[in-house]
KELUM-481499 format. One line per field, with one value per residue (C-alpha): residue number from 1; residue in one letter; y, x, z. Coordinates in nm, 4 decimals. Each point is the difference from the previous one (the first is absolute). Example, Ala and Ser with C-alpha at 12.3 -4.5 7.8 and 13.67 -1.06 7.14 Angstrom:
nr <- 1/2
rest <- A/S
y <- -0.4500/0.3440
x <- 1.2300/0.1370
z <- 0.7800/-0.0660
// end
This chain:
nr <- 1/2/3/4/5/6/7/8/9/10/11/12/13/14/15/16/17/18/19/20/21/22/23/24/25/26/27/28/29/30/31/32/33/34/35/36/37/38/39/40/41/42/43/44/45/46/47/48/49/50/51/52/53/54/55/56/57/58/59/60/61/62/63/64/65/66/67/68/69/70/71/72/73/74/75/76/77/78/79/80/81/82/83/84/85/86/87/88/89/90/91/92/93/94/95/96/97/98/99/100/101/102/103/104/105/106/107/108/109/110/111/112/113/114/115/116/117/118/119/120/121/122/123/124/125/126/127/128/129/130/131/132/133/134/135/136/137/138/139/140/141/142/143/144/145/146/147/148/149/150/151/152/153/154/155/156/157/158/159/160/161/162/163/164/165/166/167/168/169/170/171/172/173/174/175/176/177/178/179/180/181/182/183/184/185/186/187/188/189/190/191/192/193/194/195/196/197/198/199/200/201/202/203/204/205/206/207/208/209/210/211/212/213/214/215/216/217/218/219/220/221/222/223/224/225/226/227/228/229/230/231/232/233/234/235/236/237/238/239/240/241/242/243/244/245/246/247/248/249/250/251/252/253/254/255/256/257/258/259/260/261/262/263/264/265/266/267/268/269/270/271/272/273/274/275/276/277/278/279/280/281/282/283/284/285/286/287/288/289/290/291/292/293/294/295/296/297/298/299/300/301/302/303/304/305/306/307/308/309/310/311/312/313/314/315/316/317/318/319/320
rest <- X/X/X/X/X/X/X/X/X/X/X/X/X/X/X/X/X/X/X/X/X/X/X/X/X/X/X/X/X/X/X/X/X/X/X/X/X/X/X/X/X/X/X/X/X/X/X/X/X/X/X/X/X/X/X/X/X/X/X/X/X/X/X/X/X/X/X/X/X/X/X/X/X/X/X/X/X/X/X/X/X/X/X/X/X/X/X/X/X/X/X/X/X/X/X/X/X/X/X/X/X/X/X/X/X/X/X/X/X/X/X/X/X/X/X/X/X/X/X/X/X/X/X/X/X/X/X/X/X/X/X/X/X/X/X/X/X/X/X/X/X/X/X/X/X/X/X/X/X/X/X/X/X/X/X/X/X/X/X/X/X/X/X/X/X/X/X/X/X/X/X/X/X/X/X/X/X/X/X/X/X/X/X/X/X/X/X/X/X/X/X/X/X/X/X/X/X/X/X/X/X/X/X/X/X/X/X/X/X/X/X/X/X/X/X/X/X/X/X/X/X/X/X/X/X/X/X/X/X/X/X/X/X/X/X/X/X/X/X/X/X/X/X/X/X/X/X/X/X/X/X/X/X/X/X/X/X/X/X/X/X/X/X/X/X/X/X/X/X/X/X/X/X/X/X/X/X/X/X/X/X/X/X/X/X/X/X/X/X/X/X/X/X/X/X/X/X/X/X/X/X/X/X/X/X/X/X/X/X/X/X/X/X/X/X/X/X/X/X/X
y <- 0.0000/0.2536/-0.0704/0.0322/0.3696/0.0677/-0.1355/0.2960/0.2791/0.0008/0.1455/0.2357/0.0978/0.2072/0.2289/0.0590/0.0302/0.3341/0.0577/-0.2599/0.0529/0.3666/-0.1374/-0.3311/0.0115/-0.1684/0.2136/-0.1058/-0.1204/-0.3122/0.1109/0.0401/-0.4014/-0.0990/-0.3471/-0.1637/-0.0495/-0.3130/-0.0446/0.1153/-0.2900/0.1593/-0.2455/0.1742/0.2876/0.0069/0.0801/0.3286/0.1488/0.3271/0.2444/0.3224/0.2975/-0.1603/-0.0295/-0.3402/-0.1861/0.3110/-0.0113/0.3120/-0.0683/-0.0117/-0.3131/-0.3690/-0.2067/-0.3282/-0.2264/-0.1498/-0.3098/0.1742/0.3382/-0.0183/0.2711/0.2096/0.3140/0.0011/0.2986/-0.0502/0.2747/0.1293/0.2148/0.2551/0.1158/0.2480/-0.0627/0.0007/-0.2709/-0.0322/0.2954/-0.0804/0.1376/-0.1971/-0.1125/-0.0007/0.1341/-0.1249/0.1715/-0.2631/-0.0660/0.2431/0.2793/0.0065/0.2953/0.2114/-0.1175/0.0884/-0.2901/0.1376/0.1254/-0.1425/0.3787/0.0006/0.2589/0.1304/-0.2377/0.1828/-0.1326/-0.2152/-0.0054/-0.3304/-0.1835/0.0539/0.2762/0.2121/0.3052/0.3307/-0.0415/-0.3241/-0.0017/-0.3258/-0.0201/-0.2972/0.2045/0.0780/-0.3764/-0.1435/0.2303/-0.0231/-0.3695/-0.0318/0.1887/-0.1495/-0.3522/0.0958/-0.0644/-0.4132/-0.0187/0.1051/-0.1999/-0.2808/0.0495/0.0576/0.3439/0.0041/-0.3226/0.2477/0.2882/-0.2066/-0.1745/0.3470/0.1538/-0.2929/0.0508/0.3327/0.1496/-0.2578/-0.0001/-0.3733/0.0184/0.0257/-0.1869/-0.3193/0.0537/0.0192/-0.3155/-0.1837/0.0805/-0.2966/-0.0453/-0.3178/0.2105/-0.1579/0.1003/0.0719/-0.2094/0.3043/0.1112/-0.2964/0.0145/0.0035/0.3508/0.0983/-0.1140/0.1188/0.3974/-0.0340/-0.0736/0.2975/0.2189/-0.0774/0.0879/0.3454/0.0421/0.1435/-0.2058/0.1045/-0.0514/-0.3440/-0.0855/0.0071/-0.2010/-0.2410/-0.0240/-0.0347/-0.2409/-0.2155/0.0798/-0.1266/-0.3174/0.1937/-0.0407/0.3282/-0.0606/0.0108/0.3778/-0.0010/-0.3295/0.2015/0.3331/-0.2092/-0.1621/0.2679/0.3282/0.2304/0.2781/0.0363/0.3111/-0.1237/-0.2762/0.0281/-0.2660/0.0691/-0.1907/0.0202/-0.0420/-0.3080/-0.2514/0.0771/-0.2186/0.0630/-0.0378/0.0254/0.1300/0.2216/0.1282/0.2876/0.1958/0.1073/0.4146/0.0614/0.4193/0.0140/-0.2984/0.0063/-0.2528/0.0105/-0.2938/0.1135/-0.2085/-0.0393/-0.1681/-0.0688/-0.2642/-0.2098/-0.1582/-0.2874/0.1075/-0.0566/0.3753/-0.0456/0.2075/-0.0423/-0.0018/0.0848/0.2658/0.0169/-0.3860/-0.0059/-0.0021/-0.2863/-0.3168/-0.3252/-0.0738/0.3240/0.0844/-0.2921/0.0161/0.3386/-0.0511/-0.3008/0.2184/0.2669/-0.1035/-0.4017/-0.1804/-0.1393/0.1826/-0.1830/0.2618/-0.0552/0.2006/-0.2198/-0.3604/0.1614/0.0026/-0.3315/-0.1876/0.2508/-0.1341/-0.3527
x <- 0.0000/0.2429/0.2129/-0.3169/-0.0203/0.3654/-0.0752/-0.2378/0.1628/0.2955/-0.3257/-0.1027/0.3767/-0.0456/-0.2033/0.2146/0.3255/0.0294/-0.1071/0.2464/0.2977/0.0146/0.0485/0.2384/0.2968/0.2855/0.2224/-0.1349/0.2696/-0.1456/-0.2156/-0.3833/-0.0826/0.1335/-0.1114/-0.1497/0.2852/0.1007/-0.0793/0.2491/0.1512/-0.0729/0.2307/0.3148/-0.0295/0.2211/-0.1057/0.1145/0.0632/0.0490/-0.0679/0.1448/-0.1099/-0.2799/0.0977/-0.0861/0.1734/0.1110/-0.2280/-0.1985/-0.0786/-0.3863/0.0494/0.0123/0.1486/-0.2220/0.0139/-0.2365/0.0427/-0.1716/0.0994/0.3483/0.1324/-0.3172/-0.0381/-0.2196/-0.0355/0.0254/-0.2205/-0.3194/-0.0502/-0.2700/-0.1698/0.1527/0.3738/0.2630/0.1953/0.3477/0.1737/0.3241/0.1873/0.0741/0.3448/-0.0219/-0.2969/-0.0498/-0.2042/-0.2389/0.1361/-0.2389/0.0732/0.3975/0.0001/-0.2720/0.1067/0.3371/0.1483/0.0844/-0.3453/-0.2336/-0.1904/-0.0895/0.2628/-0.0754/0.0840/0.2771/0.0683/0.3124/0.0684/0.1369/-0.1172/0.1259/-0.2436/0.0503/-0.2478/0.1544/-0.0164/0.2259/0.3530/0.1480/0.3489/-0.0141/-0.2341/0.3183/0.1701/-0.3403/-0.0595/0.3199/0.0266/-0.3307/0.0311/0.3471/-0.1693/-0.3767/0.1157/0.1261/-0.2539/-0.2637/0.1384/-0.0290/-0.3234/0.1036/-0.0840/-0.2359/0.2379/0.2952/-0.1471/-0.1851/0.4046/0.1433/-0.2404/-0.0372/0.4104/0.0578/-0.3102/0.0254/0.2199/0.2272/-0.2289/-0.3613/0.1282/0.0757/-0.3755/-0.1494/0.1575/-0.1228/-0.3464/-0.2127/0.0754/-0.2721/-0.2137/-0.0681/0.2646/-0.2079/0.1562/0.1696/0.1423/0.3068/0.2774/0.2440/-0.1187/0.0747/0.3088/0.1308/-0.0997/0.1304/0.3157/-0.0598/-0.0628/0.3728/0.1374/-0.1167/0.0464/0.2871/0.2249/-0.3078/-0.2659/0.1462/0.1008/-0.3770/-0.1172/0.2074/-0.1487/-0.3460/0.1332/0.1411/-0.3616/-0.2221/0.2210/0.0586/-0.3609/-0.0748/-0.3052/-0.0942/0.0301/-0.3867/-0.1148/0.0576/-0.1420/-0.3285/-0.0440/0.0430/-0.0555/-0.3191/-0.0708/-0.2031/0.2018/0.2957/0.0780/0.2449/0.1458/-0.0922/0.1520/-0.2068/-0.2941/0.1160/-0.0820/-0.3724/-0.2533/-0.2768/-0.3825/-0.3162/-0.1428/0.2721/0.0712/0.2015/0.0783/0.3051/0.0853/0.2565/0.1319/0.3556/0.1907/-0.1758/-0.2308/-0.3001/-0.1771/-0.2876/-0.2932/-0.2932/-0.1880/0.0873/0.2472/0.0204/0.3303/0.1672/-0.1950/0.2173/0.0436/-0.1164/-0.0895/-0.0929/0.2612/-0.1897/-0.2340/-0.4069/-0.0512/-0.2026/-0.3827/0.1622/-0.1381/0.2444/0.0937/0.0764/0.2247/0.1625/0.1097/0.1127/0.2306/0.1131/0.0350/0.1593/0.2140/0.0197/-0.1660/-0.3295/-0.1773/-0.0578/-0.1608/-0.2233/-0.2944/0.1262/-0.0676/-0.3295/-0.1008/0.1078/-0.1765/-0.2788/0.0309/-0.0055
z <- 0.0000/0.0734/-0.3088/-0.1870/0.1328/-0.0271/-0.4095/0.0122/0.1954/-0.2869/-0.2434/0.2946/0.0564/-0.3484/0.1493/0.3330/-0.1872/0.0081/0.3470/0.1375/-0.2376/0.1432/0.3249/-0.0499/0.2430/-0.2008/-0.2393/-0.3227/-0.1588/-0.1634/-0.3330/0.0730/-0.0920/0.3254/0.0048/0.3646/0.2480/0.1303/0.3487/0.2191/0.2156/0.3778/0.1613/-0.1173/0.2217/0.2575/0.3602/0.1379/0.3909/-0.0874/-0.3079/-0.1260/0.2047/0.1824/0.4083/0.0082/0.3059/0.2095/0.2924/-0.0561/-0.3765/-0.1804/-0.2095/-0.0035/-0.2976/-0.0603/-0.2904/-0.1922/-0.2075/-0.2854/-0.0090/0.1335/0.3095/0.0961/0.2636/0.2887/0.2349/0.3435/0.0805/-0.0723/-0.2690/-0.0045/-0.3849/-0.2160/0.1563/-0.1528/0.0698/-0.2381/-0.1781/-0.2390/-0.2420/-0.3214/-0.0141/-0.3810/-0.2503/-0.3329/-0.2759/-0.2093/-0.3177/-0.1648/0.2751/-0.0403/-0.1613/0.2099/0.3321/0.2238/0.0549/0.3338/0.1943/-0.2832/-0.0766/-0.3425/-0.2403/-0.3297/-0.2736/-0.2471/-0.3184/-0.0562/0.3675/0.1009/0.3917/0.2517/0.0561/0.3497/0.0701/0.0981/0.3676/0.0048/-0.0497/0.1688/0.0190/-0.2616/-0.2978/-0.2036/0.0539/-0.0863/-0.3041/-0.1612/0.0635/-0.1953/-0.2934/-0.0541/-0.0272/-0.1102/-0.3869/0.0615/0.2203/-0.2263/-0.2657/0.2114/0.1363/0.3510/0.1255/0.2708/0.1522/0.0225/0.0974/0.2927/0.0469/0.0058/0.2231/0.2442/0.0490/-0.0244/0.2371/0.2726/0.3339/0.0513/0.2691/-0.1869/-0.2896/0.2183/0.1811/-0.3596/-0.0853/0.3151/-0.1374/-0.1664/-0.3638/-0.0605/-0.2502/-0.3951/-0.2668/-0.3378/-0.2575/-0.2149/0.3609/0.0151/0.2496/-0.3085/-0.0897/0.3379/0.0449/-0.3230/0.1027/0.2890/-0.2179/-0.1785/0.2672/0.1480/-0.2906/0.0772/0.3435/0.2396/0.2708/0.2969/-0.2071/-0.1503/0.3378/0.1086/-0.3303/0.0854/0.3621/-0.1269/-0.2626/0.3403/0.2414/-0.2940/-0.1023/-0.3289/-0.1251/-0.0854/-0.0908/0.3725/-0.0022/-0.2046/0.1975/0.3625/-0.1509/-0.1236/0.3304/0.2482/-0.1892/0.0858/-0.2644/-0.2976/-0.2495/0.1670/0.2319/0.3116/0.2013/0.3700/0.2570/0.2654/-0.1626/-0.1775/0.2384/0.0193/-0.2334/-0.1916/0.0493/-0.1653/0.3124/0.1817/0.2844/-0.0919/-0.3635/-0.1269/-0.1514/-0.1745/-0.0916/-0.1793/0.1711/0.3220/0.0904/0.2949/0.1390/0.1860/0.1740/-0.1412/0.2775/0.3692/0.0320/0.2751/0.1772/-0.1488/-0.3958/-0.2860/-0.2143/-0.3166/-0.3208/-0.3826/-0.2083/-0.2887/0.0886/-0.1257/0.0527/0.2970/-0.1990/-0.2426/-0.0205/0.1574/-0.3345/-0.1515/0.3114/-0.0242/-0.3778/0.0186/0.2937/-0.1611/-0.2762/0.1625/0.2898/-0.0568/0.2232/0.0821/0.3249/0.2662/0.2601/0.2383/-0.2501/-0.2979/0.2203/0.1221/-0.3799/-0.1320/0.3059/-0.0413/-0.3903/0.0892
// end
């Protein structure tokens, strides 16, 4: 019965498109077709005591790391919550622009610039001038023409920004980060690894010196850089890789919702929350008045794997 309905939601999914493709979370790399993920294997997550910038463990901190055998490391608060609080602030350790925003979008606070003709990514707005906008621009347009020849732009420019705008500290966080999410069959590890190639050839002692550390945190499969921005990003223009928010899953019926201005990021409640609750929020936004099956294909769509929250078992024994 409920493949039956999932058989039908792909027809309804026509109409939604729009609505939902405004508000997908991953960067967009793949082309439009994205087939139906696989589903993720949930057993490969490791279990985690502590995670970046929450207090977890001190004596006098909010939160409690669980795990769940489906969803992987989860937060619960330890505390009540009361409605409209918010509850976790971060800044993005890295933005990226969606592949059709690179040239509207600083790379750097993700407000949207004025697109000038024959300008080449990566795009920064007048108010941000990071030490590393020169390195990063120089590097780029000194490789754009290979890499356009070889079809690999957006995989250096998300190489050369990944190395150049993180800390050795962020950079080995980001790489702790789960990187189970689909490849799309165009998107092969090979293509990775080869601009990652090209990238070095473009890069300074410093700057080659951190490649090479990612190269050594991800086990040199650079194709991990998109997998971890796909699983943990929130965003829709751009997406940005939040550390603290990270750990917290998604639901069909949640608990809190998640804001996002330039590369800051609010989770706020949306009910009260009771001790020992795990924090949760929709990854993809507008989903709540979908039907089981609709949700389900989108986020399958969208993020890889098949929902399993406590609204989503409600409906298929509800279905039964």
């Amino acid at each position: 019965m409920i493949m039956q309905k999932l058989d039908s939601s792909e027809r309804a999914l026509g109409d939604v498109d729009d609505l939902h493709e405004a508000a997908m979370s991953t960067d967009r790399d793949s082309p439009p077709s994205y087939q139906r993920a696989a589903i993720v294997d949930n057993n490969v997550h490791p279990l985690k005591t502590t995670w970046p910038g929450l207090d977890v463990g001190t004596g006098d901190d909010h939160w409690k790391l669980d795990y769940d055998q489906l969803k992987g490391n989860i937060l619960r608060t330890k505390e009540d919550i009361v409605a409209d609080k918010i509850v976790i602030e971060d800044t993005a350790i890295i933005m990226h622009p969606i592949r059709d925003k690179i040239l509207r979008m600083c790379t750097m606070c993700s407000k949207e610039v004025p697109q000038i003709p024959g300008r080449l990514p990566p795009v920064f707005c007048d108010d941000c001038h990071p030490e590393w906008k020169d390195i990063e621009t120089d590097a780029f347009c000194a490789l754009w023409p290979a890499a356009w020849k070889q079809g690999l732009v957006v995989h250096c420019l998300r190489i050369l920004h990944t190395v150049c705008s993180m800390s050795a500290v962020d950079l080995g966080e980001f790489c702790q980060l789960d990187p189970h999410f689909p490849s799309h069959p165009s998107d092969s590890p090979d293509k990775w690894n080869q601009a990652a190639q090209l990238v070095a050839q473009h890069l300074h002692a410093p700057q080659l010196e951190r490649l090479e550390q990612l190269g050594e945190l991800l086990g040199q499969e650079f194709i991990k850089i998109n997998k971890i921005t796909n699983a943990n990003s929130f965003g829709a223009n751009g997406v940005g890789i939040f550390l603290k928010a990270s750990i917290i899953s998604h639901s069909c019926d949640p608990n809190c919702k998640w804001e996002i201005d330039g590369n800051k990021l609010t989770i706020t409640s949306l009910r009260e929350i009771r001790a020992g609750e795990e924090i949760t929020v929709q990854y993809i936004p507008l989903v709540q008045s979908w039907h089981l099956a609709i949700r389900r294909t989108v986020i399958m769509q969208r993020r890889g794997f098949l929902c399993q929250c406590m609204r989503c078992k409600q409906d298929v024994a509800a279905d039964k």
